[in-house]
MARTOR-70652 format. One record per residue: residue number from 1; x, y, z of N, C-alpha, C in turn; residue in three letters. Coordinates in nm, 2 decimals. Atoms other than C-alpha are relative to their C-alpha. Layout:
<rs>
<nr->NUM; n_X->X; n_Y->Y; n_Z->Z; ca_X->X; ca_Y->Y; ca_Z->Z; c_X->X; c_Y->Y; c_Z->Z; rest->ALA>;
...
</rs>
This chain:
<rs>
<nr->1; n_X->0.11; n_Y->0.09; n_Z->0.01; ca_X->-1.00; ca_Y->-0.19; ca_Z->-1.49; c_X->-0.03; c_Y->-0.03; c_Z->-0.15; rest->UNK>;
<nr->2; n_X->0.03; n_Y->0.03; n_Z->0.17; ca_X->-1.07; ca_Y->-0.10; ca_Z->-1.93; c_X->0.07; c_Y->-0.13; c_Z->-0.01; rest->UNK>;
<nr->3; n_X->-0.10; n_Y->0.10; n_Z->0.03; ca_X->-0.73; ca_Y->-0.30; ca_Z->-1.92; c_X->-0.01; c_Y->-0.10; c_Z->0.02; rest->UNK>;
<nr->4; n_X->0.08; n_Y->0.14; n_Z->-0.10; ca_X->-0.84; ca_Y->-0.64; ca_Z->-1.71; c_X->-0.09; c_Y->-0.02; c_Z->-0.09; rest->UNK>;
<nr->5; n_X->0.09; n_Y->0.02; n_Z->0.09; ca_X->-1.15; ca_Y->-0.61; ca_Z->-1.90; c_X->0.01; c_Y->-0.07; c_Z->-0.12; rest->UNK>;
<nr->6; n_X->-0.03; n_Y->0.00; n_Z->0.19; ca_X->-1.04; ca_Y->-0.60; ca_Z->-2.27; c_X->0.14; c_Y->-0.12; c_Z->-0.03; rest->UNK>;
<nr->7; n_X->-0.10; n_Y->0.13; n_Z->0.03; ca_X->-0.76; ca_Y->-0.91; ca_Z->-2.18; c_X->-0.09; c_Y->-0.10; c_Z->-0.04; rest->UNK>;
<nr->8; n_X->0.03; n_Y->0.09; n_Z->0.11; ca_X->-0.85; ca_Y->-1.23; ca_Z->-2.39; c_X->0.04; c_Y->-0.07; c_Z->0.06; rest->UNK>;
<nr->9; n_X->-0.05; n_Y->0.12; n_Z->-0.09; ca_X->-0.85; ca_Y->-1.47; ca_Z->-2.10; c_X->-0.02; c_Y->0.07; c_Z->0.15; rest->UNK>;
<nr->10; n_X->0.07; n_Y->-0.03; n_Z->-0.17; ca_X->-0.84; ca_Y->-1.43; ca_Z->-1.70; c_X->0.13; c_Y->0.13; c_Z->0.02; rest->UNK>;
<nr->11; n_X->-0.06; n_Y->-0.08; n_Z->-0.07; ca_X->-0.71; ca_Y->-1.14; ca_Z->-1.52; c_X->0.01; c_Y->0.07; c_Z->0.11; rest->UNK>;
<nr->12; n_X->0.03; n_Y->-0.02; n_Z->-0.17; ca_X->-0.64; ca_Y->-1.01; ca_Z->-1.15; c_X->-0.01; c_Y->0.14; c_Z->0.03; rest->UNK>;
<nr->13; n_X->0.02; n_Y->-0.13; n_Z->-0.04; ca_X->-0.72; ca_Y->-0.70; ca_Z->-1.00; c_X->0.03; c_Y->-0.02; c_Z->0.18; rest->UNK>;
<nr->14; n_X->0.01; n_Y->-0.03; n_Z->-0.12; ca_X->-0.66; ca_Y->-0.64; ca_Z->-0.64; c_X->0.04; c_Y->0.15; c_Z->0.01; rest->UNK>;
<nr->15; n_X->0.07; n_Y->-0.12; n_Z->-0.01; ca_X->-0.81; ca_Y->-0.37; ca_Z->-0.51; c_X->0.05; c_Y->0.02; c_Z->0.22; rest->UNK>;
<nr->16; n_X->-0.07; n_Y->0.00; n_Z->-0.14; ca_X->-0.71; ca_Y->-0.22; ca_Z->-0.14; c_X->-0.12; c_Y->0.12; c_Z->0.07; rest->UNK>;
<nr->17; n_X->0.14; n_Y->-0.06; n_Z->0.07; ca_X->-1.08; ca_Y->-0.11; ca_Z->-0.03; c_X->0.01; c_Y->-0.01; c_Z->0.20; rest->UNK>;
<nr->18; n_X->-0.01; n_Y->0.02; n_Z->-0.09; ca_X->-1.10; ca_Y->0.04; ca_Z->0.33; c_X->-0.14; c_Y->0.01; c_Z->0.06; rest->UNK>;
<nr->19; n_X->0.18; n_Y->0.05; n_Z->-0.06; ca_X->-1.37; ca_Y->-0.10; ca_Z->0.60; c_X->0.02; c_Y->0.13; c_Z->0.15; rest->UNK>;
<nr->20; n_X->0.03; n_Y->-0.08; n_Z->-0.05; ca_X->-1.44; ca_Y->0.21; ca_Z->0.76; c_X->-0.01; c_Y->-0.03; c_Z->0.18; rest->UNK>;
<nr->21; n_X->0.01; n_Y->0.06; n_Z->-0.14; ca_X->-1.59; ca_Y->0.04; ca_Z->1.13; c_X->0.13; c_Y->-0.10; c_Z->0.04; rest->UNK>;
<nr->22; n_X->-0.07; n_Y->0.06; n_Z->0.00; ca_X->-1.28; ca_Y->-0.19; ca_Z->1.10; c_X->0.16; c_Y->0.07; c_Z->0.03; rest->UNK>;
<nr->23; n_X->-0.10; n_Y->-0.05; n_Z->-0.01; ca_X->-1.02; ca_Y->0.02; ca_Z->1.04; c_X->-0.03; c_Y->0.16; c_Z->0.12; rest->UNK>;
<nr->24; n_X->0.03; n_Y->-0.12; n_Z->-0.06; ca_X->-1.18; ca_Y->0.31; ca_Z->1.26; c_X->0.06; c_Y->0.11; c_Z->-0.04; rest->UNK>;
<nr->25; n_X->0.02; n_Y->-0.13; n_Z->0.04; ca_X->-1.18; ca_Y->0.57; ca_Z->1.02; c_X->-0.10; c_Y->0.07; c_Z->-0.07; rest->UNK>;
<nr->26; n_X->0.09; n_Y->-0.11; n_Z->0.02; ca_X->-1.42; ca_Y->0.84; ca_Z->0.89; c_X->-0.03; c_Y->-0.04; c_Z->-0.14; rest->UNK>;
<nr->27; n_X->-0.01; n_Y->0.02; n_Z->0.13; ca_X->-1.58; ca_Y->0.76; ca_Z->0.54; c_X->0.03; c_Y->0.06; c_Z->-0.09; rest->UNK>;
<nr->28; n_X->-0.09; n_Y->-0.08; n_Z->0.06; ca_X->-1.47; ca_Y->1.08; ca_Z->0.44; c_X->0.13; c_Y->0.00; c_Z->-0.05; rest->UNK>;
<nr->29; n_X->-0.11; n_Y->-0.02; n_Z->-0.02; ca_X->-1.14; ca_Y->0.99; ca_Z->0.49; c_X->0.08; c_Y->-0.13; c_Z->-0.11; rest->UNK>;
<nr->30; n_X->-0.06; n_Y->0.18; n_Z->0.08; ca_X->-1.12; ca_Y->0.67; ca_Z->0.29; c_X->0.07; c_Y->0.04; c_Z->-0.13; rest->UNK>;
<nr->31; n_X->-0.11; n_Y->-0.04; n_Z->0.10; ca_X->-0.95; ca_Y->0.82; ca_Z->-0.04; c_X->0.12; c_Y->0.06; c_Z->0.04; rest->UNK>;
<nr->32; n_X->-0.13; n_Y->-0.04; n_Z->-0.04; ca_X->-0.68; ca_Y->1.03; ca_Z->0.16; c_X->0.04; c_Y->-0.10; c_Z->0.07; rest->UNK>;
<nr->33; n_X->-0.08; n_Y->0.12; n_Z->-0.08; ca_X->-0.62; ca_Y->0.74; ca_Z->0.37; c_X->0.03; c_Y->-0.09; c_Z->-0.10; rest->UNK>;
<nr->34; n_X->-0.10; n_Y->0.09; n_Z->0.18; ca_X->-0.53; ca_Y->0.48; ca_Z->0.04; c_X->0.09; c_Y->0.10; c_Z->-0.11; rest->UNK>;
<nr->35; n_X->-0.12; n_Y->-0.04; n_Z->0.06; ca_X->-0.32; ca_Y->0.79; ca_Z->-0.09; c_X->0.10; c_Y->-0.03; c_Z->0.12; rest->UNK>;
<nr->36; n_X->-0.15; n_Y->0.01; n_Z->-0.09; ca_X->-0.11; ca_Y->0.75; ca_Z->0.20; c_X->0.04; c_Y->-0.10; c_Z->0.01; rest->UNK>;
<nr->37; n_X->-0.09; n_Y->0.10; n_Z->-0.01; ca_X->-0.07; ca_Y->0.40; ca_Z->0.16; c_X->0.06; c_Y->-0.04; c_Z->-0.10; rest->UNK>;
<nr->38; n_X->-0.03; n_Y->0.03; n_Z->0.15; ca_X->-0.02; ca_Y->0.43; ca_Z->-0.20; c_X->0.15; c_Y->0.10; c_Z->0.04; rest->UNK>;
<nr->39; n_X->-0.11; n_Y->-0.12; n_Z->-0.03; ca_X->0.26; ca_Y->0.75; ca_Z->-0.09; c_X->0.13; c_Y->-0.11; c_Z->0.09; rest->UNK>;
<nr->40; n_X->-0.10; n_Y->0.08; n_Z->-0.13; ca_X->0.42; ca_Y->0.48; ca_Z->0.21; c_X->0.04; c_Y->-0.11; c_Z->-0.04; rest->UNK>;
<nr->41; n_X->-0.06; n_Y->0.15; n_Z->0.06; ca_X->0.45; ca_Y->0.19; ca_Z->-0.05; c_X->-0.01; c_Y->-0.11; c_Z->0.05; rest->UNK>;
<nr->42; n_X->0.03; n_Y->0.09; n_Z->-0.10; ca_X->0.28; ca_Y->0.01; ca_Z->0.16; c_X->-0.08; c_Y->-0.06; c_Z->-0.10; rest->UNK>;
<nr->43; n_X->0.09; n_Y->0.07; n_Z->0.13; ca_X->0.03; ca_Y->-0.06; ca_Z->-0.16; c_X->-0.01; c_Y->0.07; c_Z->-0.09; rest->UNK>;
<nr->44; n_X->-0.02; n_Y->-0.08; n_Z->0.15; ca_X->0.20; ca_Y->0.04; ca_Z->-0.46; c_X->-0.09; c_Y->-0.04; c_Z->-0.08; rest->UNK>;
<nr->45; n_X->0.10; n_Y->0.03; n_Z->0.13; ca_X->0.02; ca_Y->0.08; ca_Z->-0.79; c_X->0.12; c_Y->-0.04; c_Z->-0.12; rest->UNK>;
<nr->46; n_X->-0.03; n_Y->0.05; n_Z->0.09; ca_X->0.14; ca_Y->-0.16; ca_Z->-1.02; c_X->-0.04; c_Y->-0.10; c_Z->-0.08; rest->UNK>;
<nr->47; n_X->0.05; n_Y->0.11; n_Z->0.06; ca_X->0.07; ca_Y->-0.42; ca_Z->-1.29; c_X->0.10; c_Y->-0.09; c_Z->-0.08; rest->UNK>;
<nr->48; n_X->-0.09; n_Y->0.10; n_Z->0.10; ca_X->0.22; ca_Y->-0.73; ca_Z->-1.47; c_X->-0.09; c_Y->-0.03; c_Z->-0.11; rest->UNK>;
<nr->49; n_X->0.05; n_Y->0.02; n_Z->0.13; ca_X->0.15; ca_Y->-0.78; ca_Z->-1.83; c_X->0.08; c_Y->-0.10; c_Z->-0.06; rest->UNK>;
<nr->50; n_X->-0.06; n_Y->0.11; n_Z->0.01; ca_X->0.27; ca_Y->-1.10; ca_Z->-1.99; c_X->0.16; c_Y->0.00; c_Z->0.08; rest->UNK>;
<nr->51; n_X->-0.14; n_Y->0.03; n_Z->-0.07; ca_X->0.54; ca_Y->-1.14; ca_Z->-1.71; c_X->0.09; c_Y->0.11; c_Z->0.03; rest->UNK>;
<nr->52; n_X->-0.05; n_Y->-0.13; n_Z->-0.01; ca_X->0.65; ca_Y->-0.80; ca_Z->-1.71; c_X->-0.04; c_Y->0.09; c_Z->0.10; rest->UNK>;
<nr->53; n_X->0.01; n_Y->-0.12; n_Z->-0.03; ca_X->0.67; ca_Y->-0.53; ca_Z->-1.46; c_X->-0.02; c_Y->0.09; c_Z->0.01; rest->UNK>;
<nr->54; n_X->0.02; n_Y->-0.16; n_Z->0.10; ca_X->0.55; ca_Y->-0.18; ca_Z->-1.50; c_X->-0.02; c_Y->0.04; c_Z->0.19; rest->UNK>;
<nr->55; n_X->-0.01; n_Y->-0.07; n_Z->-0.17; ca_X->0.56; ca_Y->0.03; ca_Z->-1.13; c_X->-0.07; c_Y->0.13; c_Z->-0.11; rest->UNK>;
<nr->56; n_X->0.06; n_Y->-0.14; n_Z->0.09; ca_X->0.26; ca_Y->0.30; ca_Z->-1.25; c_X->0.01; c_Y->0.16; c_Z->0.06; rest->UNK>;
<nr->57; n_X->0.02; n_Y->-0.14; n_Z->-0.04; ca_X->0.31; ca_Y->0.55; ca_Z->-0.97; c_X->0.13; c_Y->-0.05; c_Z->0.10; rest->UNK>;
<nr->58; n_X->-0.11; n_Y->0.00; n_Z->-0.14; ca_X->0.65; ca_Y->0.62; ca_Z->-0.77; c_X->-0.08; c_Y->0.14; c_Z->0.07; rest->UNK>;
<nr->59; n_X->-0.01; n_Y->-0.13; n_Z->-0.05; ca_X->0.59; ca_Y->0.89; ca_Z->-0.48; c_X->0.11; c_Y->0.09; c_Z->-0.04; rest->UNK>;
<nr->60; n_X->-0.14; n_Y->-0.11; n_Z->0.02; ca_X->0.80; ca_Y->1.19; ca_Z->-0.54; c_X->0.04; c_Y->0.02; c_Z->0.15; rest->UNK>;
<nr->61; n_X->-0.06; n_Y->-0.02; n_Z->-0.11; ca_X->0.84; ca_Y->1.20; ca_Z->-0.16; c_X->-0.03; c_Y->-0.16; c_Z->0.11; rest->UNK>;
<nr->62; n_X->0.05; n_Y->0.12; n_Z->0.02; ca_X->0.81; ca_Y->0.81; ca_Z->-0.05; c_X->0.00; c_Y->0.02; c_Z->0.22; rest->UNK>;
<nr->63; n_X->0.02; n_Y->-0.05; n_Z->-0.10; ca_X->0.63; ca_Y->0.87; ca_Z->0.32; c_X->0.07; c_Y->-0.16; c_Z->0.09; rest->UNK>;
<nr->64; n_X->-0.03; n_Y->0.10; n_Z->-0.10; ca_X->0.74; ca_Y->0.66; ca_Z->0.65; c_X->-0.18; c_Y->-0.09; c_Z->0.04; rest->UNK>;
<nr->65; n_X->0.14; n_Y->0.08; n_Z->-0.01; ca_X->0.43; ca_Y->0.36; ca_Z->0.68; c_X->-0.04; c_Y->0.06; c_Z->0.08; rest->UNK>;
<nr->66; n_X->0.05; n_Y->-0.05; n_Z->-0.14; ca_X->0.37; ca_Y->0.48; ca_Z->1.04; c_X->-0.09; c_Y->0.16; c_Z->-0.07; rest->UNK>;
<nr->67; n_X->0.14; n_Y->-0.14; n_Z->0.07; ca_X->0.16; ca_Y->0.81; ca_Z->0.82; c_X->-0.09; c_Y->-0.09; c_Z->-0.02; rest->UNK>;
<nr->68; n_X->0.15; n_Y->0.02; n_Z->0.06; ca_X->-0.07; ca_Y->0.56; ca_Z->0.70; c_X->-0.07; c_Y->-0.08; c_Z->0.14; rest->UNK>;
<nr->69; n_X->0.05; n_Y->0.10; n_Z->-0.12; ca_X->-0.08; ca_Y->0.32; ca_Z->1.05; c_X->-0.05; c_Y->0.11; c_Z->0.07; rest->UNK>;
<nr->70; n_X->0.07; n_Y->-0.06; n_Z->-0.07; ca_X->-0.17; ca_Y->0.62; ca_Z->1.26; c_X->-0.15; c_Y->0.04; c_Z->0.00; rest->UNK>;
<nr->71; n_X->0.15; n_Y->-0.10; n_Z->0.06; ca_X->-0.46; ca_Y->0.76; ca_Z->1.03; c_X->-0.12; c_Y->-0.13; c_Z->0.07; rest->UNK>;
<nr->72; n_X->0.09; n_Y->0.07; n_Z->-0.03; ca_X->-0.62; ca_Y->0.42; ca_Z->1.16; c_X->-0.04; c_Y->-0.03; c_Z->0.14; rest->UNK>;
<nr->73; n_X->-0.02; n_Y->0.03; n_Z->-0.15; ca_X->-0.74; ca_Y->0.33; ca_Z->1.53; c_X->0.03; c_Y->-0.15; c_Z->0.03; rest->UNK>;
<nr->74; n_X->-0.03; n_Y->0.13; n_Z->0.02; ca_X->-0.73; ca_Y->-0.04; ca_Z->1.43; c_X->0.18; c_Y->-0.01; c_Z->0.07; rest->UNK>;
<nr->75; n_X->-0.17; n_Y->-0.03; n_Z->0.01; ca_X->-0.29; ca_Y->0.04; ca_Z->1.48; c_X->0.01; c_Y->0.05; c_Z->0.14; rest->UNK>;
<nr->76; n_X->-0.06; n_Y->-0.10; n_Z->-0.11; ca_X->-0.32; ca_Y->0.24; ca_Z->1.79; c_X->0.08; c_Y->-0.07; c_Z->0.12; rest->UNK>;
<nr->77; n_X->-0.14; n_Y->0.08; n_Z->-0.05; ca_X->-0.10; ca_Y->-0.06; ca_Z->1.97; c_X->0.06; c_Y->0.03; c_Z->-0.01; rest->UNK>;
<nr->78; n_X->-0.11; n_Y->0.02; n_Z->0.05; ca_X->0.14; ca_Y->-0.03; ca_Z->1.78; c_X->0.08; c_Y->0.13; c_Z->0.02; rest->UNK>;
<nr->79; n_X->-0.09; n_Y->-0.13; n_Z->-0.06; ca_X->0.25; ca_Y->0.31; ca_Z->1.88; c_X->0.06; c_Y->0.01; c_Z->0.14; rest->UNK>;
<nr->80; n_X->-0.06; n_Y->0.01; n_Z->-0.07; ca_X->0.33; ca_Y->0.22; ca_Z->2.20; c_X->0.16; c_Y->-0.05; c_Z->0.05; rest->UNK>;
<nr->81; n_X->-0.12; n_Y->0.05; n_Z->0.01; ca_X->0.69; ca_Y->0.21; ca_Z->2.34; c_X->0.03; c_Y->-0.13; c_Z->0.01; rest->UNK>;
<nr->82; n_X->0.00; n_Y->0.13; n_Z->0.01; ca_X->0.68; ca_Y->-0.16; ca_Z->2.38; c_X->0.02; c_Y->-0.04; c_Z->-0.13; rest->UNK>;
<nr->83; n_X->0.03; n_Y->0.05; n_Z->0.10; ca_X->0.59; ca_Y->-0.21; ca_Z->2.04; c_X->0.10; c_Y->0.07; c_Z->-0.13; rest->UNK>;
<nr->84; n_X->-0.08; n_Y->-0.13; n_Z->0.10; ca_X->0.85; ca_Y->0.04; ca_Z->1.85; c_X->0.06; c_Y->-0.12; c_Z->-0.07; rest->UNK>;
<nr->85; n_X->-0.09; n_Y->0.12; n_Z->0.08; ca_X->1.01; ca_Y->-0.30; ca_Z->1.70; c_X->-0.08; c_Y->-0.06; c_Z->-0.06; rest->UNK>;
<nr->86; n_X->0.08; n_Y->0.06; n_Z->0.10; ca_X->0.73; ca_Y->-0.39; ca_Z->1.54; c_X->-0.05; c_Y->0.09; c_Z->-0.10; rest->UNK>;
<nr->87; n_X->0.01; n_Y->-0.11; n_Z->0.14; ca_X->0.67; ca_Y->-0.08; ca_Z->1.36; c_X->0.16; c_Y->-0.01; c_Z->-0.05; rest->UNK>;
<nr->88; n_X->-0.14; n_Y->0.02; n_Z->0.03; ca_X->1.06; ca_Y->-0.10; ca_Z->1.27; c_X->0.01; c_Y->-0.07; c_Z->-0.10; rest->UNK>;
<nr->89; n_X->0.05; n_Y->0.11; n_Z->0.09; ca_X->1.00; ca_Y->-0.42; ca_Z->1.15; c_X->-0.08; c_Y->-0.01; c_Z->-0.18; rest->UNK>;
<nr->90; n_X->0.10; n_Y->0.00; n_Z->0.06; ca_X->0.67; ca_Y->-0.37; ca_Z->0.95; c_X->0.10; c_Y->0.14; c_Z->-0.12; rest->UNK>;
<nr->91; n_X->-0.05; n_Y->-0.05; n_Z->0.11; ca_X->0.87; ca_Y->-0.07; ca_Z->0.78; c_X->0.12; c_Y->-0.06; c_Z->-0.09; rest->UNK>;
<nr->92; n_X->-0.15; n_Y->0.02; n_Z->0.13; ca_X->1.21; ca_Y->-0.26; ca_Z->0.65; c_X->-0.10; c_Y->-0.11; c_Z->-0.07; rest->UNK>;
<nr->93; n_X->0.04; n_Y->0.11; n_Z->0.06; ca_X->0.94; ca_Y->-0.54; ca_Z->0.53; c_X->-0.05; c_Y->0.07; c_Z->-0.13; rest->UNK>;
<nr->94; n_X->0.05; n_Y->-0.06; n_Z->0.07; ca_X->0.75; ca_Y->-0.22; ca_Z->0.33; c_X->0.16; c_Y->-0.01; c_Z->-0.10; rest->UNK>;
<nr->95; n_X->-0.13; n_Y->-0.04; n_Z->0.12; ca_X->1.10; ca_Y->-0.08; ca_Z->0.17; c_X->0.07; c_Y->-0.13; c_Z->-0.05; rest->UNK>;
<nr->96; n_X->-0.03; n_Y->0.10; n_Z->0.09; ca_X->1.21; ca_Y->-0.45; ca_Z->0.10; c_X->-0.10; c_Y->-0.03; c_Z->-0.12; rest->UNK>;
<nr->97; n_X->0.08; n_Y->0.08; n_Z->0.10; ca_X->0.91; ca_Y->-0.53; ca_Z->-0.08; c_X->-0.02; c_Y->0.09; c_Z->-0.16; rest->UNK>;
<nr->98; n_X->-0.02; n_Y->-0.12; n_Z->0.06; ca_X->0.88; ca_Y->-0.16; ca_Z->-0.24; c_X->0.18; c_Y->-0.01; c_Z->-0.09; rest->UNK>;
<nr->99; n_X->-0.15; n_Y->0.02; n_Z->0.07; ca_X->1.33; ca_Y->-0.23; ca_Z->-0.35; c_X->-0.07; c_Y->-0.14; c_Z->-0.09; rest->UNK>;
<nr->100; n_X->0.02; n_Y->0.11; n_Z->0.06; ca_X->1.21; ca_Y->-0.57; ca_Z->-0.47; c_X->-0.04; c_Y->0.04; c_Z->-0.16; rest->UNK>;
<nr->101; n_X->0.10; n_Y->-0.01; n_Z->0.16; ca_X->0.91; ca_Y->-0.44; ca_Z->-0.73; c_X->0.06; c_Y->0.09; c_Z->-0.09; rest->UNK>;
<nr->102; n_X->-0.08; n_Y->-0.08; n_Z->0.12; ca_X->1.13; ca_Y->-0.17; ca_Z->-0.85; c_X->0.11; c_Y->-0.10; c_Z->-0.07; rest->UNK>;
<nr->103; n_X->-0.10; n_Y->0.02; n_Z->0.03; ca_X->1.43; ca_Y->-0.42; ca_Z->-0.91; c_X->-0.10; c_Y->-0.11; c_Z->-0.15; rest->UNK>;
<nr->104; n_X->0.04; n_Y->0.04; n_Z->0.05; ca_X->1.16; ca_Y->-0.62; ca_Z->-1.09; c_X->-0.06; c_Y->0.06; c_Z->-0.13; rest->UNK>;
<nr->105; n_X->0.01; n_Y->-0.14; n_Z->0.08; ca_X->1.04; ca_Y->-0.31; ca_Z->-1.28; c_X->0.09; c_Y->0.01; c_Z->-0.10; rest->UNK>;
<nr->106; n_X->-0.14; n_Y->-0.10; n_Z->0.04; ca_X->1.40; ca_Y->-0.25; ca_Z->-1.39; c_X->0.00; c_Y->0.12; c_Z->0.01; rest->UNK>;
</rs>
């Protein structure tokens, strides 16, 4: 945020901010639940600076998305055997996007 701040011109922040009644989880829970999506690369921490790439945090153990979809009841569809191709899905779209920002990174 210092950083954003102290640019000399406009700058973006997005922020990944969870709605507790929405996502049906515990307000307690709301910081270990955005490490796990920060851990599943589901919402990596990174930034661009004139055009450039910087990836600020790899996991040292890069979790399966389905850790962070369970912790929610909003997802509890998606666990059903019907639906196992859409969790499938939802993860090769994570690891593409996750290979992408690293390839962008260098």
């Amino acid at each position: 945020m210092q950083k954003a701040l102290a640019v000399d011109g406009s700058a973006f922040i997005n922020i990944l901010a969870p709605c507790h009644r929405g996502w049906r989880i515990k307000p307690e829970e709301s910081i270990s639940n955005l490490k796990i999506a920060i851990d599943t690369c589901f919402w990596p921490l990174f930034e661009v600076e004139d055009g450039k790439y910087k990836v600020n945090y790899k996991p040292k153990e890069k979790l399966p998305v389905t850790d962070w979809l369970k912790t929610q009841g909003r997802f509890a569809h998606l666990f059903r055997d019907e639906n196992k191709p859409i969790i499938e899905e939802f993860q090769r779209e994570v690891d593409r996007k996750w290979e992408e920002l690293l390839e962008k990174a260098g």
